[in-house]
N, C-alpha and C positions, 0 to 999 in steps of 0.2 A: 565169618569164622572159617568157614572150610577154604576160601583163598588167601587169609592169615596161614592156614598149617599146612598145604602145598607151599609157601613161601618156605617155611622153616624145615620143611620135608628137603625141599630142592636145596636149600644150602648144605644139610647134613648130608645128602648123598652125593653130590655133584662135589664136593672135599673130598671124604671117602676117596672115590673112584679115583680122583686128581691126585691124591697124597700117592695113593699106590702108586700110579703112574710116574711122580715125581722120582720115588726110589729108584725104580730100571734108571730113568734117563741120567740123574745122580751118578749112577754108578756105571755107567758107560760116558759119561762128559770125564768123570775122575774128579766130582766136587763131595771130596772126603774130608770132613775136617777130622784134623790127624792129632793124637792126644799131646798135651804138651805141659810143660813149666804155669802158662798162664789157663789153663781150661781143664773144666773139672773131668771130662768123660774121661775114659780108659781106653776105648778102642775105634776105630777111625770109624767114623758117621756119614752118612750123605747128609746133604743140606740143600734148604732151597724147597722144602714141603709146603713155607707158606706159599708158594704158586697156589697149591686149591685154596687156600681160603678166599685170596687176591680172586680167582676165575669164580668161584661162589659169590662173593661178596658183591661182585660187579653186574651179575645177573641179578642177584635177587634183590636186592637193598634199594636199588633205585625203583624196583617192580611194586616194591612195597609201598614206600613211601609215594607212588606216585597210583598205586589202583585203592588203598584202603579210605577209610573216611578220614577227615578231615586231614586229608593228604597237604603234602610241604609245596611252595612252589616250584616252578620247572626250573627256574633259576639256580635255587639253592640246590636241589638234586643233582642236575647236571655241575655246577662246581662242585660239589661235592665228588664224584663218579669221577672227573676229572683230575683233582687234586689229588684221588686215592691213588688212580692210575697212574700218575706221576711219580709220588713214593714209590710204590710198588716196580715200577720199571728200572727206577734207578737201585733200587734193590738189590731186585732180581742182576742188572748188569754187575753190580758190588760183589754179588755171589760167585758170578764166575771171573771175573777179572777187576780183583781190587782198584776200586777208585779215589783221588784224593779226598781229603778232607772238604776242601773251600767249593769244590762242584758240587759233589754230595749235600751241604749244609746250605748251600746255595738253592737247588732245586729244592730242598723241603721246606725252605721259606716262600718261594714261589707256590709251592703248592700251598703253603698254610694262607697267603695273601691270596692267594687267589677262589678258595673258600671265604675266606674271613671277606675279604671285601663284598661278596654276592650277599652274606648273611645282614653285611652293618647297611647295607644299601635296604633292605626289607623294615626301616624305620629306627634303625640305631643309630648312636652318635660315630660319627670316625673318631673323638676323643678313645675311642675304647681298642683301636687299630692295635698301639703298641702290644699291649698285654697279651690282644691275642694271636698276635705273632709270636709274642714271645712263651707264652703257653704250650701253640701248638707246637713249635719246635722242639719246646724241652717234653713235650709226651711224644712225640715221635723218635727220639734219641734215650731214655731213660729207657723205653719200651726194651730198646735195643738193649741196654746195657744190664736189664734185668733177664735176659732171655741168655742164664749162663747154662743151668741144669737142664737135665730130661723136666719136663711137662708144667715146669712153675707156670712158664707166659701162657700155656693155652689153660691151664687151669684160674689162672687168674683172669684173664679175658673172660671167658664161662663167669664167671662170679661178678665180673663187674658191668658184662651186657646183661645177665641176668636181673640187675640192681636196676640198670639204666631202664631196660623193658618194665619193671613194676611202676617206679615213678612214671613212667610216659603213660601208662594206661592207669594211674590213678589222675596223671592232669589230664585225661579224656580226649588222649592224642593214639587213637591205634593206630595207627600208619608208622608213627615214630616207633611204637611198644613191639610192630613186629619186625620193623630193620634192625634194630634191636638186640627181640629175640633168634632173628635169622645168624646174628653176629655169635653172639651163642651156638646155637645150634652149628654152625661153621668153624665154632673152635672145639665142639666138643667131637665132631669126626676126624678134626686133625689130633687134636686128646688121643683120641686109641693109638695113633701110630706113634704119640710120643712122650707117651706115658712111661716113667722107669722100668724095663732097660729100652731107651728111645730108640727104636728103627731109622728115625728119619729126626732131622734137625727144621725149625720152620726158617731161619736164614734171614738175612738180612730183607730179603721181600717180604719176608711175611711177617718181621717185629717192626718197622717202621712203619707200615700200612696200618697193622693194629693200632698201634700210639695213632697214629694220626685219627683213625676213627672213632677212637675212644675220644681225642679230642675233639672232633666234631660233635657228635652225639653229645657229648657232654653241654657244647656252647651251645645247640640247639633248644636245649632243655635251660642254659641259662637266660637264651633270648625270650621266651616266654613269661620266666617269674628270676629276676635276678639274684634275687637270695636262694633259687635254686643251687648256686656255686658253693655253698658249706658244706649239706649231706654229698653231693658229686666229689666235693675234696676227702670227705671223711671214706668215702665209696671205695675209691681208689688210695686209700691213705698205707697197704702194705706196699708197692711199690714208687710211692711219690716219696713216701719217709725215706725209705733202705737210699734210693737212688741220688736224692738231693741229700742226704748229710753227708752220703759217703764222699758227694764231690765237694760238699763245703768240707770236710775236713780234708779232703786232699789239697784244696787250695791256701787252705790253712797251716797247713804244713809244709807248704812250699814244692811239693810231688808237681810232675807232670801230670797235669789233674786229666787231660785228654787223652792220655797213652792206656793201652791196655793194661789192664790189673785186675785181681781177683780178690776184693778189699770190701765188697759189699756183703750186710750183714750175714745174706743167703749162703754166700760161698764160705765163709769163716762156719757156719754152719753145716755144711756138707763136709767140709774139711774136718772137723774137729767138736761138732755139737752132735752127731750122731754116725757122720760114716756114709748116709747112705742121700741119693738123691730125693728117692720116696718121703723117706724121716721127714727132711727140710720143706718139701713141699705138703706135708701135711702139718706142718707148723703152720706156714704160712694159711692153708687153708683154714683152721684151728681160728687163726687171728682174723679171721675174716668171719668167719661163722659164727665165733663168740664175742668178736667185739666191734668191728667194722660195722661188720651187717646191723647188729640192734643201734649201735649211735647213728648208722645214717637213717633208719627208721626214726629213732627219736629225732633229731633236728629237720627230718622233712615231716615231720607230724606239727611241728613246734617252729615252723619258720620266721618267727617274730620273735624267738631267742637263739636260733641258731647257729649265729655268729662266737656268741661265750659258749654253748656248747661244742663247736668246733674246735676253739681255741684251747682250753681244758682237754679237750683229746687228744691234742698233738705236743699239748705239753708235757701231757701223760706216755703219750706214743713214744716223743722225742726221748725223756727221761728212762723210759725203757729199752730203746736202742741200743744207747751211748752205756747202759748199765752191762748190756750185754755183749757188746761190742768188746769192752776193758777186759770182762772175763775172759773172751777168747784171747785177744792180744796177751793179757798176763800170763796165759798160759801155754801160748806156742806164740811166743813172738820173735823169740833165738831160731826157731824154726822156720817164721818165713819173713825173715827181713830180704830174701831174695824177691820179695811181691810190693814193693813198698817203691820201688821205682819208677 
């Protein structure tokens, strides 16, 4: 226990310090993102804070899972630690000098194959390669494209390592439960600095890296008990919903579904469901607390119905979306048919 909460100690502080640090160097590189037509802030930001979580997460995570009990093997750690560092780099390069699309999209599947393959090699089928390729990429890119306001992604990170950490220490995995909660603990000292009015942005480094470990963490925990993957989907269900309808209906509509826009439920929400970035994210929080949280408690209590209870939630979920979606569109849709491109 006391080398569990120096692990969790060391991410919260070793962020901290990092985050600070990032602002000066921010603001003498001149990496301001500057307010505009498609993004919600108002006055020009640094960015590029997730560096501390990236420099936390890479010390301690692999510390964890490799000094607690019934620790991961070296394999799967080390691809892991690897494939983080890969997102994270290419990130970080995105932040200061935009890179295309097909390199960027390119490296985070090598990084997602190159975890997924150490993991399906520890006694899983390759049958199962595609999906989690194709998994990992799309939480490594959603991640990104939920991370529009002040403190949603660290606040939701905090909520969904928090979730990941309870189920790992009730399947009687603490090594898992405290990289985990280190994951945690490392988004909640980026939190202070980017909590509404945000000082600092976490950036393309630090929303891909996140998605990508929440995707790992998550397969980890589904390599053990496979019907783990219903409460993990229900866990994460405020940014898997917002993120994935918003692009199914943009391809549905015929939009350039990959172009910048500010179409997802959050932003129609800070625009015009309250005003304020706080408001929105305590929505989201609200939906996590009041309903996320108790149905993935239920289907990981209950994992031999969890699948209909899964599916009932996101029918529910979906249905509420799309309800609240139409409200805002009915009522400022003359006003931003300029976002619709």
């Amino acid at each position: 226990m006391p080398l569990a909460i120096g692990w969790l100690l060391a991410a919260f502080v070793i962020t901290l310090l990092l985050v600070r640090g990032a602002i000066v160097y921010a603001h003498r590189r001149g990496m301001l993102d500057q307010p505009g037509q498609r993004r919600s802030h108002r006055v020009p930001t640094p960015r590029g804070g997730g560096i501390g979580v990236v420099i936390a997460v890479l010390i301690c995570i692999p510390g964890a899972l490799l000094s607690l009990s019934v620790a991961w093997p070296a394999s799967v750690v080390i691809s892991l630690a690897m494939a983080f560092a890969l997102v994270a780099f290419v990130g970080w390069w995105d932040d200061h000098r935009p890179l295309p699309v097909l390199p960027r999209f390119g490296a985070q599947l090598l990084a997602v194959l190159m975890f997924s393959g150490v993991l399906l090699a520890t006694g899983l089928s390759w049958w199962w390669l595609p999906l989690l390729l194709g998994a990992g990429a799309w939480s490594i890119n959603l991640h990104n494209f939920m991370d529009g306001i002040d403190g949603l992604l660290a606040q939701q990170t905090i909520f969904v390592a928090a979730g990941l950490a309870w189920m790992s220490w009730s399947l009687a995995q603490p090594a898992l439960a405290c990289a985990t909660a280190a994951l945690a603990a490392s988004a909640f000292g980026f939190w202070l600095y980017n909590r509404p009015p945000a000082r600092i942005f976490m950036g393309d480094v630090g929303s891909g890296s996140i998605g990508l470990l929440i995707f790992a963490f998550s397969a980890m925990l589904w390599r053990l008990d496979h019907a783990m993957l219903w409460p993990l989907l229900i866990l994460s269900s405020a940014f898997l919903l917002d993120a994935t309808l918003t692009l199914v209906m943009r391809m549905f509509r015929g939009r350039r579904w990959y172009s910048p826009h500010r179409e997802h439920l959050y932003q129609w929400m800070t625009r015009h469901g309250g005003g304020t970035h706080g408001q929105t994210d305590a929505r989201y929080l609200g939906w996590n607390l009041l309903l996320a949280g108790p149905f993935t408690w239920l289907a990981f209590s209950h994992l031999n119905i969890a699948l209909p209870i899964t599916i009932a939630f996101y029918l529910c979920a979906a249905a509420l979306w799309l309800t609240l979606k139409r409200r805002y569109l009915r009522r400022n849709l003359p006003k931003e048919r300029h976002v619709a491109a």
